[in-house]
N, C-alpha and C positions, 0 to 999 in steps of 0.2 A: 533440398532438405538438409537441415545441420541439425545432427543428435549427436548426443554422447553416448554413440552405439559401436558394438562391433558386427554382427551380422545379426541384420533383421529377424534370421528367423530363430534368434537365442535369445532375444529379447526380452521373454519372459523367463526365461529360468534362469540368466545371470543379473536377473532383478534381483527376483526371490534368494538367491546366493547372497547375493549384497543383504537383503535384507535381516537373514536368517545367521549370519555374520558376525551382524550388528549388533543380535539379541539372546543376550544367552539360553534365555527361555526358550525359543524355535528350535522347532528343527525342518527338516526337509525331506519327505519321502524319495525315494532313492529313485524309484524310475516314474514319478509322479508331480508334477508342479502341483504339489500341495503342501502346504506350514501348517504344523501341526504343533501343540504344546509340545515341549522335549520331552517333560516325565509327567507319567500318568499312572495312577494308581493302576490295583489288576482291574479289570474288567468289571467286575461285580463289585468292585467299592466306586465303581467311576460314577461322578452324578450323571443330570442330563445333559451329554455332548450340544452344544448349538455351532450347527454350522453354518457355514453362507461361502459366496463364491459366485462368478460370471468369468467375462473376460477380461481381461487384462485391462491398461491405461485406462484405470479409476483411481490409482495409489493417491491416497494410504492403503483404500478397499480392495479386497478382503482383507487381504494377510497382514495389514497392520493393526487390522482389531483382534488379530489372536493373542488372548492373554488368560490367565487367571482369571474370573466374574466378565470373559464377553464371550470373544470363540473358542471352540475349542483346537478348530480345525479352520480352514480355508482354503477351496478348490481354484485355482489359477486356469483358466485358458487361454487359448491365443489375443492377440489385442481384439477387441469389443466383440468375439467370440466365447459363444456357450462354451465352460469345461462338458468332456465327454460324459455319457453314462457313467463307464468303467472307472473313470476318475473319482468320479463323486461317490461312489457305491465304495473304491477303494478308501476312499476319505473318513468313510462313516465307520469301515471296518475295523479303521485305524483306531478311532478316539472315544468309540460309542462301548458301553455295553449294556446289561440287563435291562437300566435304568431307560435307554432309548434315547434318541434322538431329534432336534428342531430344526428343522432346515428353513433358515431363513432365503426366502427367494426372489428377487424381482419381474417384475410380472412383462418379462418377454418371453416369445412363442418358444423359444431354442431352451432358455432356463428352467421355465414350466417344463418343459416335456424331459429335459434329461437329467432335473433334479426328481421329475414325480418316477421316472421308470425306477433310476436309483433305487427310491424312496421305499419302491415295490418288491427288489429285489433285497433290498435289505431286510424288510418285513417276512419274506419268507424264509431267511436267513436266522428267524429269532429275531431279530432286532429291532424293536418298537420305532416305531418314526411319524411323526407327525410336520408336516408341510406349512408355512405361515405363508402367505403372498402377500408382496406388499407391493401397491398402485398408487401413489401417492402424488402425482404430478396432475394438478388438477386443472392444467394450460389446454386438456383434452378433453374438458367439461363438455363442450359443446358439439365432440365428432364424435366420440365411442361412450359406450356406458362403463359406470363405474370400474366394473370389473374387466374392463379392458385398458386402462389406464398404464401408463409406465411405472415403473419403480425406478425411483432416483434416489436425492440421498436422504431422503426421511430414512431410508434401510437401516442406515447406522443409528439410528435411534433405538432402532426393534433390535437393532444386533444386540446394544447398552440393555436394554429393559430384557429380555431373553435369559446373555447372559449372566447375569447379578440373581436373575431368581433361581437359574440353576444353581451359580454358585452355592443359595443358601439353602440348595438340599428338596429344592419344591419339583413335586414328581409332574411328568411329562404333559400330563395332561395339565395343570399348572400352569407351568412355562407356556404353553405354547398360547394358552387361553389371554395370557399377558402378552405375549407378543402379537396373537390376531390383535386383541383390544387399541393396544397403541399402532399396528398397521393400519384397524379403520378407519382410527380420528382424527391423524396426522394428512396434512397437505402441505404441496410443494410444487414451486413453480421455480423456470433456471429463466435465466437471460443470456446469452451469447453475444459477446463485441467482437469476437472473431470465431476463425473456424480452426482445429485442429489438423494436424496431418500422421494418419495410420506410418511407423516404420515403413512398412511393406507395400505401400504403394507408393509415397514417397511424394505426397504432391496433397496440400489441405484438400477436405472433406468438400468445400465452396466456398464462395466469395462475396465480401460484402463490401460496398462500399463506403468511403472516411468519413461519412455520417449515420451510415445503417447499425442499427443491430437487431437482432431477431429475440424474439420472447416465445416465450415456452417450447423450449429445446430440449433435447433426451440429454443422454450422458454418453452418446457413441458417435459425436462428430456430425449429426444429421441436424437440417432447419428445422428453425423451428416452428409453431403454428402461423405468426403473420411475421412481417418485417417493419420495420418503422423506424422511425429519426431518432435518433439520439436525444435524451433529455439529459437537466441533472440530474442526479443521482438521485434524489427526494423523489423525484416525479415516478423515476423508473422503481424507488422503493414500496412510494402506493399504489402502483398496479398493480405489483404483483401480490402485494397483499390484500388489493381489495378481492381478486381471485382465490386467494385461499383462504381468505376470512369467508366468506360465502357457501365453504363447503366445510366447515367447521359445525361440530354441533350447536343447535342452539343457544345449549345451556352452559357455554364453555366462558370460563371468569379466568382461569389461571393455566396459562402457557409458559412452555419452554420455547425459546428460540434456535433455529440453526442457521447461521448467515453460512454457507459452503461456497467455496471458490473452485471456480473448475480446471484450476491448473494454471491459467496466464496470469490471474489479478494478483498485483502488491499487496499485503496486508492494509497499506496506506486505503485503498480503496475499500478493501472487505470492511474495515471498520467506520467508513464513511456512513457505508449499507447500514452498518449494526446500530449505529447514532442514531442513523431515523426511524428504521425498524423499530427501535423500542420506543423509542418516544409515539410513535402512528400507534401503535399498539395500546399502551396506555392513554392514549388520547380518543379511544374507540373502547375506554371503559375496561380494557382486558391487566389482569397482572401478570407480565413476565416474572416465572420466577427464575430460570437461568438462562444463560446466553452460551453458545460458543460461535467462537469466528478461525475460519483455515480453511486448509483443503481437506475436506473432508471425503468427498467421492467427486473426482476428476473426471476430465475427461482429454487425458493428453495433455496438452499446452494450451486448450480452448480459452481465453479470456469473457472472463462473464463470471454469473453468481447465479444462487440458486436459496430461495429463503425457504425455511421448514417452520411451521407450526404446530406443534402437537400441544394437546389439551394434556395438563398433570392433576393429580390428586398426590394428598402424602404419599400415597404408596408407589407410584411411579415415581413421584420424587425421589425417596430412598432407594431402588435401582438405580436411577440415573447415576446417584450419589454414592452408589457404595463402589470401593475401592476396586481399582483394578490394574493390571503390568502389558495390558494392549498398548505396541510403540504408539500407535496415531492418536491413542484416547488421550482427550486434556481434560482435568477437571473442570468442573465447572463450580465456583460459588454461589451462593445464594445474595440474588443483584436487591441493591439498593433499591428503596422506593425512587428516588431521587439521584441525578446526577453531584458528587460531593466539589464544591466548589472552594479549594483553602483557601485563605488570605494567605498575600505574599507580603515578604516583610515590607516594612515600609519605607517611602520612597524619600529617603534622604536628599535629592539636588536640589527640589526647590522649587519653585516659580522664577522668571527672569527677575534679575534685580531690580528692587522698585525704584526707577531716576526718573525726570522728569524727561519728556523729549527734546534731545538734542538739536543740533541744525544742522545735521543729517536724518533725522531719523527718515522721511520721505524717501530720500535717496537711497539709504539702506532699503526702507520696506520694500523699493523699486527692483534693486540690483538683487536681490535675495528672490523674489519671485519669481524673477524672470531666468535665473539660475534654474528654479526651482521646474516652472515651465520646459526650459532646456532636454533638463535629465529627463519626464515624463515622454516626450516628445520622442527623447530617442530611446525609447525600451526595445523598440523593436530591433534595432541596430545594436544593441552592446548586447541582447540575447545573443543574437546570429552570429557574432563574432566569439562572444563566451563559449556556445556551443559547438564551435569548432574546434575551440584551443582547450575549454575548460570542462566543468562541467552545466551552464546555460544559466546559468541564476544571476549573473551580471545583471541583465536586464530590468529584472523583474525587483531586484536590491534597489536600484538608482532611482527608478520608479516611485518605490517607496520611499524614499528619501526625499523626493521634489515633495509626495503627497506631504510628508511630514511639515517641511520647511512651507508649504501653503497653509498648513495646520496650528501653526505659532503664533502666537498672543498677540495684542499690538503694541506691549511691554518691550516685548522683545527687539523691535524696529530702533529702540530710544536712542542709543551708544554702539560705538564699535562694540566696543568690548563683550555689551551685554548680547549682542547678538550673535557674537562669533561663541561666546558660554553655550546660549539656547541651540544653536546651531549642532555644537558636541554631543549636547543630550540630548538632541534628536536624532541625531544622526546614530550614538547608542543603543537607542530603546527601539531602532525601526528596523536597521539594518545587518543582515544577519551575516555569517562568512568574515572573510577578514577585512572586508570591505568595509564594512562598521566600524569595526575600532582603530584601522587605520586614520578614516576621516575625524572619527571624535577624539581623537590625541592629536590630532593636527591641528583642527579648530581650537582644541584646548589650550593648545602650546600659543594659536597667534591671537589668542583673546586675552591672555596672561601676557602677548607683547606690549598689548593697545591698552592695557589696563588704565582708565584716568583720562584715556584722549578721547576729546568732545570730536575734533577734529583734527585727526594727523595727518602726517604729511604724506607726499607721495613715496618720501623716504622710508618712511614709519610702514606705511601698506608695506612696501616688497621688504622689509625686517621683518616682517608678520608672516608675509607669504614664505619667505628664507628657514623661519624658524617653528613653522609649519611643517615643510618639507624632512629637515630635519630631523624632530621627533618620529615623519614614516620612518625614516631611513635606520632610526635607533634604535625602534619597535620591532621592525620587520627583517632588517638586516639587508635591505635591498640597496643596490647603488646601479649607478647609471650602468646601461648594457647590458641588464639580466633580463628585460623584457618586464615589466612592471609598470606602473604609473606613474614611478620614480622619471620613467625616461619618459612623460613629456613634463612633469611638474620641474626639474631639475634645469633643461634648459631653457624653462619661462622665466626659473627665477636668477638668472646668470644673464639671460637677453634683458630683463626690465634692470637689473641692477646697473646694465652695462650704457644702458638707453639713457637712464637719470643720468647717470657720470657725462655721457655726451652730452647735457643741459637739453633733453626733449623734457617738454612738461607730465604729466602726470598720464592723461590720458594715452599721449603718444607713447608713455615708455611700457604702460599695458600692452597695447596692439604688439608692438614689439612682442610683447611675454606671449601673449598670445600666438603670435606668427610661430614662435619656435618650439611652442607644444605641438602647435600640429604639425609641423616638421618632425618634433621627435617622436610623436606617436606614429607617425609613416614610416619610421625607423624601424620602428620595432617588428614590422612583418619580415624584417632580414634577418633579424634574431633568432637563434636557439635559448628558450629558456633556462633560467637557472634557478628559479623559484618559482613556487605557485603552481596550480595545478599543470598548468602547460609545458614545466620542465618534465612531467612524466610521458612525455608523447615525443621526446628528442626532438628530431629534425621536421616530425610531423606537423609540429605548428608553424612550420618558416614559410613565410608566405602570405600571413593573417595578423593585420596588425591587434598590436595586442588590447582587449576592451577595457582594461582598467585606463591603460593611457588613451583612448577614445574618449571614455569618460568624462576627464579631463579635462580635452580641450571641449567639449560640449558645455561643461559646467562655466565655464572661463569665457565661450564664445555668449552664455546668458548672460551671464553680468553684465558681460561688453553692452550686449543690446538695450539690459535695462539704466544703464548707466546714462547713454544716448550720446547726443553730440555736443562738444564744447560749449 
């Protein structure tokens, strides 16, 4: 187990320290893991408290929805542990008065029963209190009845809708009548691609294997209903809604969205979920009117999501929307009918120049293809090496590059020149990192050599290839020995230069250039970087030739081939 903990069983109360820290608003009851607003009116001006609260490793939930218009309070207990009686009764004691209290709760055995004793004891206390349960995870349609159900993160909706109506003063019975409402109509299903691990035991919840993941999972590290293969992300998006659209009222036109992440997923992926989300949705007749995408109720570091659907009317919409100073809450706007697609400005390079076909063009189309083939060929080889030394995207760049260069006009084939032009501006428009604009200033610079030649000489190529090189080295600042592409492009073109001077003809004095790329890309595994992402790893990368200069001689060994033999 690797956390950024001190001892497992302070877990939660040097969260809630951090948290309460961070917020000038909180504060922290003294002998109690509960976040409480900092300043509260007296008693008798205080509106309806709404509170809520479980166990711990949900964060943001509870304590980051305490704010202004949501909680007023939030009860912490141990990781995926009921807070105690005492705790919650203390909680209510703290934040509630005449007006009474909504105790938002998730509908497991441990929160039910030591939010309802609470609830009891407050009540005889004077203190009004009314109980919401929310079961909203509808992956359990078919083994428990309704009101056996989990409560996952549809909560944080009921928390939003709760408290905005306390805020505006609307009495207990009210509020709470608004938050059963949106508790029944709301459904939610999670997906799991891995499993979480509790501090305190020190070892994930179970195991899955590099193609499993489980559908309809809780929010405390347990499996979920079935198990199944991995799909895209679309596939795994309409499952799960075609399960909570099923349990939606009939009559339901206009939703809000929750895409929640359970703690492992990148945003990169949550908004994957939320792209097709909205669109399935719309495309099943329904109008989202807002979205949000995060972590909203976790569970630890579990990787997976969890979609919510709640049915809106104006009036839920204006709760959702009214303001609030809870850290985790993000607004949400009112979504477009439509995805907004701008125009980019306009694409000033051009078409390849219109010449007639040369007498190379054949030859060109040949050597350029077969280059092209090359790079695709080795994606999997300059990933493996990038993602040893870099950070892995070598691969998948060159890739696109070959696709490009198989993507070009048959304009482009006509001249040197015009195809080392096309070549730059593909290599530009495709290739992302500094890979990109290394190649399209090189190709630029040796297209601007050959400017006018139908057919140059073998002399003329290595000036091209020379003054290619070149512009990397003025671009980037890189020279021979930093571990770069530099060191195999630099000794190809010092071996071909050297090859011509000995009177080898054209082809021969290639192979040459060639032979001593890949000598100097073998170089480079003895290297310490000095540029590029690999000089951040010192000595760590010695040993792994470098994938730019692989590249290289890959790109250099396709020509060869499509070039062919004398």
């Amino acid at each position: 187990m690797k956390k950024l903990i001190n001892d497992p069983r302070r877990v939660v109360r040097e969260m809630l320290e951090g948290l309460v820290d961070t917020h000038a608003h909180l504060g922290l009851l003294r002998d109690e893991n509960i976040v409480a607003l900092r300043e509260l009116p007296p008693p008798a001006q205080r509106p309806v408290a709404v509170l809520s609260g479980g166990g711990s490793g949900h964060e943001p939930a509870h304590a980051g929805y305490v704010g202004s218009g949501m909680l007023a309070g939030a009860i912490a207990g141990d990781v995926f542990t009921s807070p105690s009686v005492d705790a919650i009764l203390a909680a209510i004691l703290a934040v509630a008065g005449p007006a009474g209290a909504v105790l938002v709760v998730k509908n497991y055995t441990g929160d039910r029963l030591n939010f309802g004793l609470a609830a009891e004891l407050a009540r005889e206390r004077g203190i009004p209190v009314e109980v919401v349960v929310v079961a909203d995870d509808v992956a359990l349609r078919d083994l428990v009845p309704p009101e056996r159900r989990r409560g996952i993160a549809g909560t944080v909706l009921v928390h939003k809708i709760a408290g905005a109506a306390a805020a505006q003063g609307m009495p207990l019975a009210e509020v709470a009548a608004l938050a059963g409402r949106a508790a029944a109509s709301l459904g939610s299903m999670g997906v799991g691609l891995s499993a979480c691990t509790v501090p305190a035991a020190g070892t994930p919840s179970f195991t899955l294997g590099e193609t499993e993941i489980e559908y309809g999972l809780g929010i405390h590290g347990e499996k979920g209903v079935r198990r199944a293969a991995i799909q895209p992300a679309d596939a795994i998006v309409e499952d799960m809604l075609a399960h909570i659209l099923a349990e939606l009222p009939p009559d339901t036109q206009r939703v809000a969205l929750l895409v929640n992440g359970l703690g492992g997923t990148p945003p990169m992926e949550l908004n994957i979920v939320a792209r097709h989300a909205l669109a399935s949705l719309r495309a099943r007749g329904l109008q989202p009117e807002r979205a949000w995408v995060g972590n909203y109720m976790t569970a630890l570091e579990m990787a997976g999501c969890s979609l919510t659907v709640l049915p809106v009317d104006d009036r839920l919409l204006a709760l959702l929307d009214a303001p609030t100073n809870a850290p985790a809450w993000r607004a949400a706007e009112p979504l477009a009918a439509q995805r907004a697609l701008l125009a980019g400005p306009a694409d000033t390079s051009g078409e390849p120049a219109a010449v007639p076909p040369g007498p190379l063009a054949e030859a060109l189309r040949r050597a350029a293809l077969a280059a092209a083939q090359a790079l695709i060929d080795a994606e999997p080889e300059l990933t493996d090496l990038d993602s040893q030394a870099g950070d892995g995207d070598l691969g998948a760049s060159m890739e696109r590059g070959g696709q490009a260069i198989r993507g070009l006009p048959p304009q482009a084939f006509h001249a040197p020149d015009v195809l080392l032009t096309a070549l730059s501006q593909a290599m530009r428009r495709t290739i992302a990192g500094s890979s990109g604009p290394f190649y399209a200033v090189a190709l630029l610079r040796a297209g601007r050599e050959l400017a006018g030649q139908a057919r140059p000489t073998p002399q003329q190529w290595q000036a091209a290839f020379a003054a290619a090189i070149q512009a990397v080295m003025q671009m980037g600042g890189a020279k021979p020995g930093d571990r770069t592409m530099v060191d195999a492009l630099a000794p190809a073109a010092q071996a071909w230069q050297q090859a011509l001077a000995a009177g080898q003809d054209g082809l021969q004095a290639f192979d040459a250039a060639i032979a001593a790329a890949r000598d100097g890309a073998a170089a480079t595994a003895a290297m310490q970087a000095r540029l590029g992402r690999a000089s951040y790893l010192g000595t760590r990368a010695v040993g792994v030739p470098d994938g730019g200069a692989v590249a290289v001689v890959r790109w250099l060994e396709g020509l060869r081939a499509g070039l062919g033999t004398p």
